[in-house]
C-alpha positions in Angstrom: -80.3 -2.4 -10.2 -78.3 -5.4 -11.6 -76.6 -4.3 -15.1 -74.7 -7.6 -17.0 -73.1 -7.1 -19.9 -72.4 -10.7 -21.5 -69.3 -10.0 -24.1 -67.5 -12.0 -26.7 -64.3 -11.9 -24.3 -65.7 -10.6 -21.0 -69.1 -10.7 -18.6 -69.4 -7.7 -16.8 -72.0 -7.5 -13.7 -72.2 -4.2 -12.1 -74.5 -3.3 -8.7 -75.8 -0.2 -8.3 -78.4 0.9 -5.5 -80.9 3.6 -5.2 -80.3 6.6 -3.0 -81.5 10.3 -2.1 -79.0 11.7 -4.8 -79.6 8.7 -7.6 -77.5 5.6 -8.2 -74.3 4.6 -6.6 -72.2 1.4 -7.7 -72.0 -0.7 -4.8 -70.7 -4.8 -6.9 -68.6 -5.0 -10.2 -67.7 -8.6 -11.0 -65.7 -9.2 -14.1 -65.2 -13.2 -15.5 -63.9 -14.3 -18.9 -66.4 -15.5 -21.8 -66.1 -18.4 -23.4 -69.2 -19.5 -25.2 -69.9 -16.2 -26.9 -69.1 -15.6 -30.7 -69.6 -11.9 -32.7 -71.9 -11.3 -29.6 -74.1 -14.9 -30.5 -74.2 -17.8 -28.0 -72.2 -20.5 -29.2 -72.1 -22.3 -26.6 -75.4 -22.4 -23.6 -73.7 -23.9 -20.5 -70.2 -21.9 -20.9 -71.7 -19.1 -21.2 -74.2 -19.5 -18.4 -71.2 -20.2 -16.1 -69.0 -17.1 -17.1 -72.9 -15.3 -16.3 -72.9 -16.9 -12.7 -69.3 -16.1 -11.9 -69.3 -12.3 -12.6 -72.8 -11.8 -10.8 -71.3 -14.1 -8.0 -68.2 -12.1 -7.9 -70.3 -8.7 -7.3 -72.5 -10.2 -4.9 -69.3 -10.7 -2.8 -68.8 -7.1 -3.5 -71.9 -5.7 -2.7 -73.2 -7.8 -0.1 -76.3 -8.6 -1.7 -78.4 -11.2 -3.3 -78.9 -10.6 -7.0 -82.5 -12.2 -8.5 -82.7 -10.4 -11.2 -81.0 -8.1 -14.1 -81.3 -5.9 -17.1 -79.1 -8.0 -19.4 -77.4 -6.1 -22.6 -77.4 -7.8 -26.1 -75.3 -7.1 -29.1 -73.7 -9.0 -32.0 -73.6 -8.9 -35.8 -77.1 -9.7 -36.1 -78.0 -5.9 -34.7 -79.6 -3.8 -37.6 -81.7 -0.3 -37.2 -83.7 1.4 -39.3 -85.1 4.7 -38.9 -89.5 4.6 -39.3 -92.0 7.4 -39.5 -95.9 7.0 -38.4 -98.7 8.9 -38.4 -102.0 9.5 -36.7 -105.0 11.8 -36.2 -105.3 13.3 -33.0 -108.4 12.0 -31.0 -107.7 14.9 -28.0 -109.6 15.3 -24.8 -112.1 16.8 -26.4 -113.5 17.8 -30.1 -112.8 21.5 -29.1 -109.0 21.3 -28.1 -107.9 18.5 -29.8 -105.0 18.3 -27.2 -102.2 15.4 -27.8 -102.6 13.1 -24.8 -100.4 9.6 -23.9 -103.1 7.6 -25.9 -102.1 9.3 -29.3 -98.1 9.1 -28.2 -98.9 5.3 -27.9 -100.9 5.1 -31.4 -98.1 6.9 -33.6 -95.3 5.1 -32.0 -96.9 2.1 -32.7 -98.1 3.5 -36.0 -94.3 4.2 -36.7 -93.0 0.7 -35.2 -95.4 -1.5 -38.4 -92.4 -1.8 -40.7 -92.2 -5.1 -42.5 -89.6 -7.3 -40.9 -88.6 -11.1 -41.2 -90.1 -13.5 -39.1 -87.1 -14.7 -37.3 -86.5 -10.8 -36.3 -87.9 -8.8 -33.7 -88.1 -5.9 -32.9 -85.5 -4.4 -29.3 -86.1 -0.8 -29.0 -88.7 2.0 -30.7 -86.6 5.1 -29.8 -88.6 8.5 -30.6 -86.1 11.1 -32.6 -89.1 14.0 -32.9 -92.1 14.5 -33.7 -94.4 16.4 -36.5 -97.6 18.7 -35.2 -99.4 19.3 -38.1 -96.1 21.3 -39.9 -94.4 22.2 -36.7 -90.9 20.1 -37.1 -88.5 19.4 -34.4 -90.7 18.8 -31.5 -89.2 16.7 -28.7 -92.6 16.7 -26.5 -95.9 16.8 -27.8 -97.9 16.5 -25.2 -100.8 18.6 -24.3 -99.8 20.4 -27.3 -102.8 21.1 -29.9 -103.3 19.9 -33.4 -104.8 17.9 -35.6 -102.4 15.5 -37.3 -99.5 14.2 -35.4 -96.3 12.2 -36.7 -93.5 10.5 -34.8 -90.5 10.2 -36.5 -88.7 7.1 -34.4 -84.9 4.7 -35.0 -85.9 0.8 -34.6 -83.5 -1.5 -33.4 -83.9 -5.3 -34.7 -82.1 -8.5 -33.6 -82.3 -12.1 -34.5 -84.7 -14.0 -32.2 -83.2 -16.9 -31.5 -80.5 -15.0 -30.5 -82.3 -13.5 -27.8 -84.1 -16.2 -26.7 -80.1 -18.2 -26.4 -79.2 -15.0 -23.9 -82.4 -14.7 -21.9 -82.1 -19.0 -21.7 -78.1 -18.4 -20.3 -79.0 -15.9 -17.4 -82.2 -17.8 -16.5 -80.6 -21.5 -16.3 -77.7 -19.2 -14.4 -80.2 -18.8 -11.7 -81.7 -15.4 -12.6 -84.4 -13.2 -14.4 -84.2 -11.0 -17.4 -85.5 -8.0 -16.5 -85.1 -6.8 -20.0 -83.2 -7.0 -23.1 -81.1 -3.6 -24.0 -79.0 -2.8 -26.4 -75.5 -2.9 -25.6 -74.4 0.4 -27.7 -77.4 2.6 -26.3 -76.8 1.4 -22.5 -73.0 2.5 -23.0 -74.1 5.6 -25.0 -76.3 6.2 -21.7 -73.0 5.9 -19.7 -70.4 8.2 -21.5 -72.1 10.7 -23.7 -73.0 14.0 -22.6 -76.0 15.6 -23.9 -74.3 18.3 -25.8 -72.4 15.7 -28.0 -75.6 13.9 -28.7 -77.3 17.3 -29.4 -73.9 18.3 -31.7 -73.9 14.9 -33.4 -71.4 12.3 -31.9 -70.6 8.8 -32.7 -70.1 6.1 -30.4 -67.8 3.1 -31.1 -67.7 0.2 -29.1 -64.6 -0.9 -29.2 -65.8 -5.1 -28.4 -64.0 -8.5 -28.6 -66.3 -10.1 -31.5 -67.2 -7.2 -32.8 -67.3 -3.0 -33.3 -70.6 -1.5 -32.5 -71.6 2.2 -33.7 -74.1 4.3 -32.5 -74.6 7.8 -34.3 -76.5 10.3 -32.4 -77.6 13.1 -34.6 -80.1 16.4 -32.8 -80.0 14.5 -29.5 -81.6 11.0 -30.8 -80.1 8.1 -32.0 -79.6 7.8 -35.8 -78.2 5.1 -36.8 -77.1 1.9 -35.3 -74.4 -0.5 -36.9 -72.2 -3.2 -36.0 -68.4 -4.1 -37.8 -68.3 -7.9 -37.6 -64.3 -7.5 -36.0 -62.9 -6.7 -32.8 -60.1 -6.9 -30.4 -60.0 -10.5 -30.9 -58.9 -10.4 -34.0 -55.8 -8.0 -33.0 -55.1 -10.7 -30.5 -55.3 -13.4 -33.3 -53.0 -11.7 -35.5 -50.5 -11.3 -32.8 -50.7 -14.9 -31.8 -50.6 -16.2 -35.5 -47.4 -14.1 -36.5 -45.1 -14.3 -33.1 -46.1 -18.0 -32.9 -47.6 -17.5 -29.7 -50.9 -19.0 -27.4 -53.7 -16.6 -27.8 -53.7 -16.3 -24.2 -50.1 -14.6 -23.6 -51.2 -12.7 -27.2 -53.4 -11.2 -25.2 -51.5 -10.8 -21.7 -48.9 -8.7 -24.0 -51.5 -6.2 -26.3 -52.4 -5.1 -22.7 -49.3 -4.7 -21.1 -47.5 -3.5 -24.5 -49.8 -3.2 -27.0 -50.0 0.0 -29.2 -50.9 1.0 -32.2 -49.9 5.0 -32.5 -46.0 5.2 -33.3 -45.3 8.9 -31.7 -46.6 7.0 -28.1 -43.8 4.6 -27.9 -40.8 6.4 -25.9 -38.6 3.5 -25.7 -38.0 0.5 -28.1 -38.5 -1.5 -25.3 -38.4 -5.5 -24.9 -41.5 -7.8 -24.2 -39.5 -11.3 -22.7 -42.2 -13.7 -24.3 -42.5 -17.2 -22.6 -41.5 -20.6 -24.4 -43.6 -22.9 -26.1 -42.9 -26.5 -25.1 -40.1 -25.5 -22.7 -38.3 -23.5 -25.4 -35.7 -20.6 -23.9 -38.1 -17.3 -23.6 -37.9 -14.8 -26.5 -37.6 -11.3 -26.6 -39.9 -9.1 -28.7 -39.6 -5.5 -29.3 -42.5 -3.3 -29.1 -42.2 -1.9 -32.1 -42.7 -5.1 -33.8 -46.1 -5.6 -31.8 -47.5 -2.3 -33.0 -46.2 -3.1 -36.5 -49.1 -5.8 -36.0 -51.6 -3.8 -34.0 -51.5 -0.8 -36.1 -53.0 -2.4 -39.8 -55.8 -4.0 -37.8 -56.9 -1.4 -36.0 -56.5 0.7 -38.9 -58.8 -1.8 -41.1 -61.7 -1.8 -37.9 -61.3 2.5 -37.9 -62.1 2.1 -42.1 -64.7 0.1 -41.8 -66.4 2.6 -39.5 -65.6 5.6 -41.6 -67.3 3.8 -44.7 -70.1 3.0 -42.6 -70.7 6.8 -41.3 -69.8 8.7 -44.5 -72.5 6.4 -46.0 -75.4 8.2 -43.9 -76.9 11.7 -44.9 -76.6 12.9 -41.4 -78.7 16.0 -40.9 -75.6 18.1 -39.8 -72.1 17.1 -39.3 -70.4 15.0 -36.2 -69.8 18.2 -33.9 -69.5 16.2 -31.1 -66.3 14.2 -32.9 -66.4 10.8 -32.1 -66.3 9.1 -28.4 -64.1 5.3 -28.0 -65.2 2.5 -25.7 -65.3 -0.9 -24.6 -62.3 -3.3 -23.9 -60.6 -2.0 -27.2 -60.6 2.1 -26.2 -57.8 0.7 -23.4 -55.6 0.5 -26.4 -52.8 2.6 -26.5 -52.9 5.0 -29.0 -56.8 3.8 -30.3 -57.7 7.5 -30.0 -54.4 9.4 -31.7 -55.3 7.2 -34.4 -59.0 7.1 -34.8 -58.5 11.2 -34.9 -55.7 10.6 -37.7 -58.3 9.2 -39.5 -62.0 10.1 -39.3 -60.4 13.9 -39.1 -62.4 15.0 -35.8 -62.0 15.0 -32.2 -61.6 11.8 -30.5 -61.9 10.5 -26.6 -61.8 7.7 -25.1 -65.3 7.1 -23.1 -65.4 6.7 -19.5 -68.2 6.1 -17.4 -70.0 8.4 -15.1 -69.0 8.9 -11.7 -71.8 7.8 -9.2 -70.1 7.5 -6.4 -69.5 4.3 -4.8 -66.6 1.8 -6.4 -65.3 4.6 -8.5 -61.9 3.0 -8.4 -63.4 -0.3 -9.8 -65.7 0.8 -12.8 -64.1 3.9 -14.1 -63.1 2.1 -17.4 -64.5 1.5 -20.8 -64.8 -2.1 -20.1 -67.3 -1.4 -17.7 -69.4 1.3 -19.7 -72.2 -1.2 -21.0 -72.8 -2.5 -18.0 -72.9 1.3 -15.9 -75.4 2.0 -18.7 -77.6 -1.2 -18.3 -77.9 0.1 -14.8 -79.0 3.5 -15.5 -81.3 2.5 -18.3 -82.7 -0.1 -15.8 -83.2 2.6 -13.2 -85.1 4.6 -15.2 -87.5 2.1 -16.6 -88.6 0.9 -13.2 -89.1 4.5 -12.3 -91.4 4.7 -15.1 -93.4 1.6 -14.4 -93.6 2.4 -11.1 -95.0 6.3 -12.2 -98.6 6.2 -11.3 -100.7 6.5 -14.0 -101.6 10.3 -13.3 -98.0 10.7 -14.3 -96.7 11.2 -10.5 -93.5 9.3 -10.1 -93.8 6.9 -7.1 -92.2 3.6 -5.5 -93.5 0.5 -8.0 -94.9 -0.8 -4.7 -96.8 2.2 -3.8 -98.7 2.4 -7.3 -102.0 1.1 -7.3 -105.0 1.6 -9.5 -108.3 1.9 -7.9 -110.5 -1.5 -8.6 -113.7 -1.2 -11.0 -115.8 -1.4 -8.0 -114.1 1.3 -5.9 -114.7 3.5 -8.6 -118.4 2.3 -9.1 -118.4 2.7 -5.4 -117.7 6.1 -6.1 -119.6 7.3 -8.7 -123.2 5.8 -7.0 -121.7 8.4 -3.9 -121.6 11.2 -6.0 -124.9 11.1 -7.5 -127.0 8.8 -4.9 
């Protein structure tokens, strides 16, 4: 499994291989982006090189030859909305009008006709529960009996020709898309536990172009948003008002950047090159939170305005979980608690074994959840169709004939 997580600031590739106990991390390859913009391609053969030099750099890693990968997408031009559809249970038979997979398919698809523009499409169909007859709250309907059954789902939207500018990048970079996934729900995938999704929990991903939330309310995704600001633009302000390149900007919010006053032990000194060959100058590091603080403040707002604005079932028990590059912030969590008023954490992704040193970061969460999302979906098209989970190459339908073949036995 391939996971590559193409950033505004950063591509991540991560490797992980299949064994008896699940998924362990075997590449991680890490290259600067340069041709992304608020998680749109600006710029086709930049980006496509930053694609080919994180996957090379985990090949090296890994020892394998990558072909293919489940490639994450985000950006501005994200949007969900949450859909209902309904159907009439067909059953297997008049008499017991169970649910089966064929009426699962026709509600979801039933709940997936909203009207959207023609330069969107539709990503993901995520089921939240479903409605048997006036039984609420049902996670699995199958082989359950009733008559009329509803699906209550999120749908997750993105421009098109922004997808078709990512899935042109990593092909011209010498691979295959696998699939499209979306960047908040692959790092959800990564750092979440299922009590915090059950509780209520938002996710905040913490990016260079932009902030992407994910609110999971009763287990399911519930909304899905996306704050058009980011890191960058703490490593902008810092560059603008120390008169500084963007590149030692960010070298220094790294090293020395933090944005929660109580953290800072020392009033210590950040030596700052010269421009031009001027003398080096010396910054303290209160002055460099005095810059980090409003902006991360504005980004934490934003959010808050976003999630008080949704009639959330039940209140964020779960508190609210930090990641991406920005969560590496010092401080980013004493103040996100200061003010949304819950629990915060910063998000790390599972250990699986393997290269725990290398990926145990929120940088790397996406991409750890691109891999696990793209694990499971090959495990499902590779599930034979009596619902037996099986290698993809061992699945194989019998042939018209074979059956035919079959039938004239039986009775002749």
């Amino acid at each position: 499994m391939v996971g590559l997580d193409i950033g505004t600031t950063k591509v991540c590739a991560i490797i992980g291989e299949r064994n008896e106990t699940g998924i362990e991390i075997t590449g991680v390859g890490m290259c600067p982006s340069t041709g992304m913009r608020k998680g749109v391609v600006v710029n086709i053969e930049a980006t496509l090189r930053s694609v080919r030099d994180a996957i090379e750099a985990a090949e090296m890693m890994s020892g394998k030859e990558i072909k293919t990968c489940w490639t994450g997408i985000g950006g501005s031009h994200i949007e969900g909305i949450n859909s209902r559809g309904v159907v009439a249970v067909t059953g297997k038979s008049r008499e017991t009008r169970e649910i089966g997979p064929d009426d699962l398919s026709r509600v979801l698809e039933a709940a997936r006709a909203v009207a959207i523009p023609m330069d969107r499409q539709v990503l993901e169909v995520i089921p939240q529960s479903y409605i048997v007859d006036d039984q609420k709250g049902i996670r699995d309907p199958l082989d359950m009996i009733g008559v009329r059954l509803e699906a209550e789902v999120h749908i997750i939207t993105g421009s098109v020709t922004s997808a078709q500018n990512l899935v042109k990048c990593v092909n011209r970079a010498g691979f295959k898309v696998n699939d499209l996934i979306l960047q908040s729900l692959a790092a959800g995938r990564a750092v979440l536990t299922e009590e915090e999704k059950e509780l209520g929990v938002a996710l905040i991903d913490l990016g260079g172009g932009t902030t992407e939330v994910m609110v999971y309310s009763q287990g399911s995704p519930y909304s899905t948003t996306t704050i058009p600001a980011g890191g960058s633009q703490v490593t902008n302000d810092i560059s603008i008002i120390k008169n500084i390149s963007f590149e030692t900007a960010e070298r220094i919010k790294s090293d020395a950047g933090c944005c929660w006053e109580e953290l800072l032990e020392a009033d210590d000194e950040i030596i700052v090159p010269g421009v031009a060959n001027r003398s080096p100058l010396a910054i303290p590091r209160s002055q460099i939170m005095e810059i980090i603080r409003p902006r991360m403040e504005e980004i934490f707002t934003m959010v808050k305005e976003k999630l008080d604005k949704l009639l959330l079932p039940r209140p964020l028990g779960g508190g609210i979980v930090l990641t991406g590059g920005g969560a590496q912030l010092l401080g980013a969590a004493e103040l996100a608690s200061h003010l949304f008023r819950l629990p915060v954490r910063v998000g790390l992704p599972l250990s699986m074994g393997g290269l725990v040193e290398e990926y145990r970061s929120p940088v790397y969460a996406a991409a750890v959840g691109l891999v696990l999302e793209g694990d499971e979906r090959e495990r499902r098209a590779g599930s034979e169709w009596n619902g037996e989970a099986v290698p993809r190459e061992k699945t194989k339908r019998p042939s018209p004939f074979t059956l035919l073949g079959g039938w004239l036995k039986e009775f002749f």
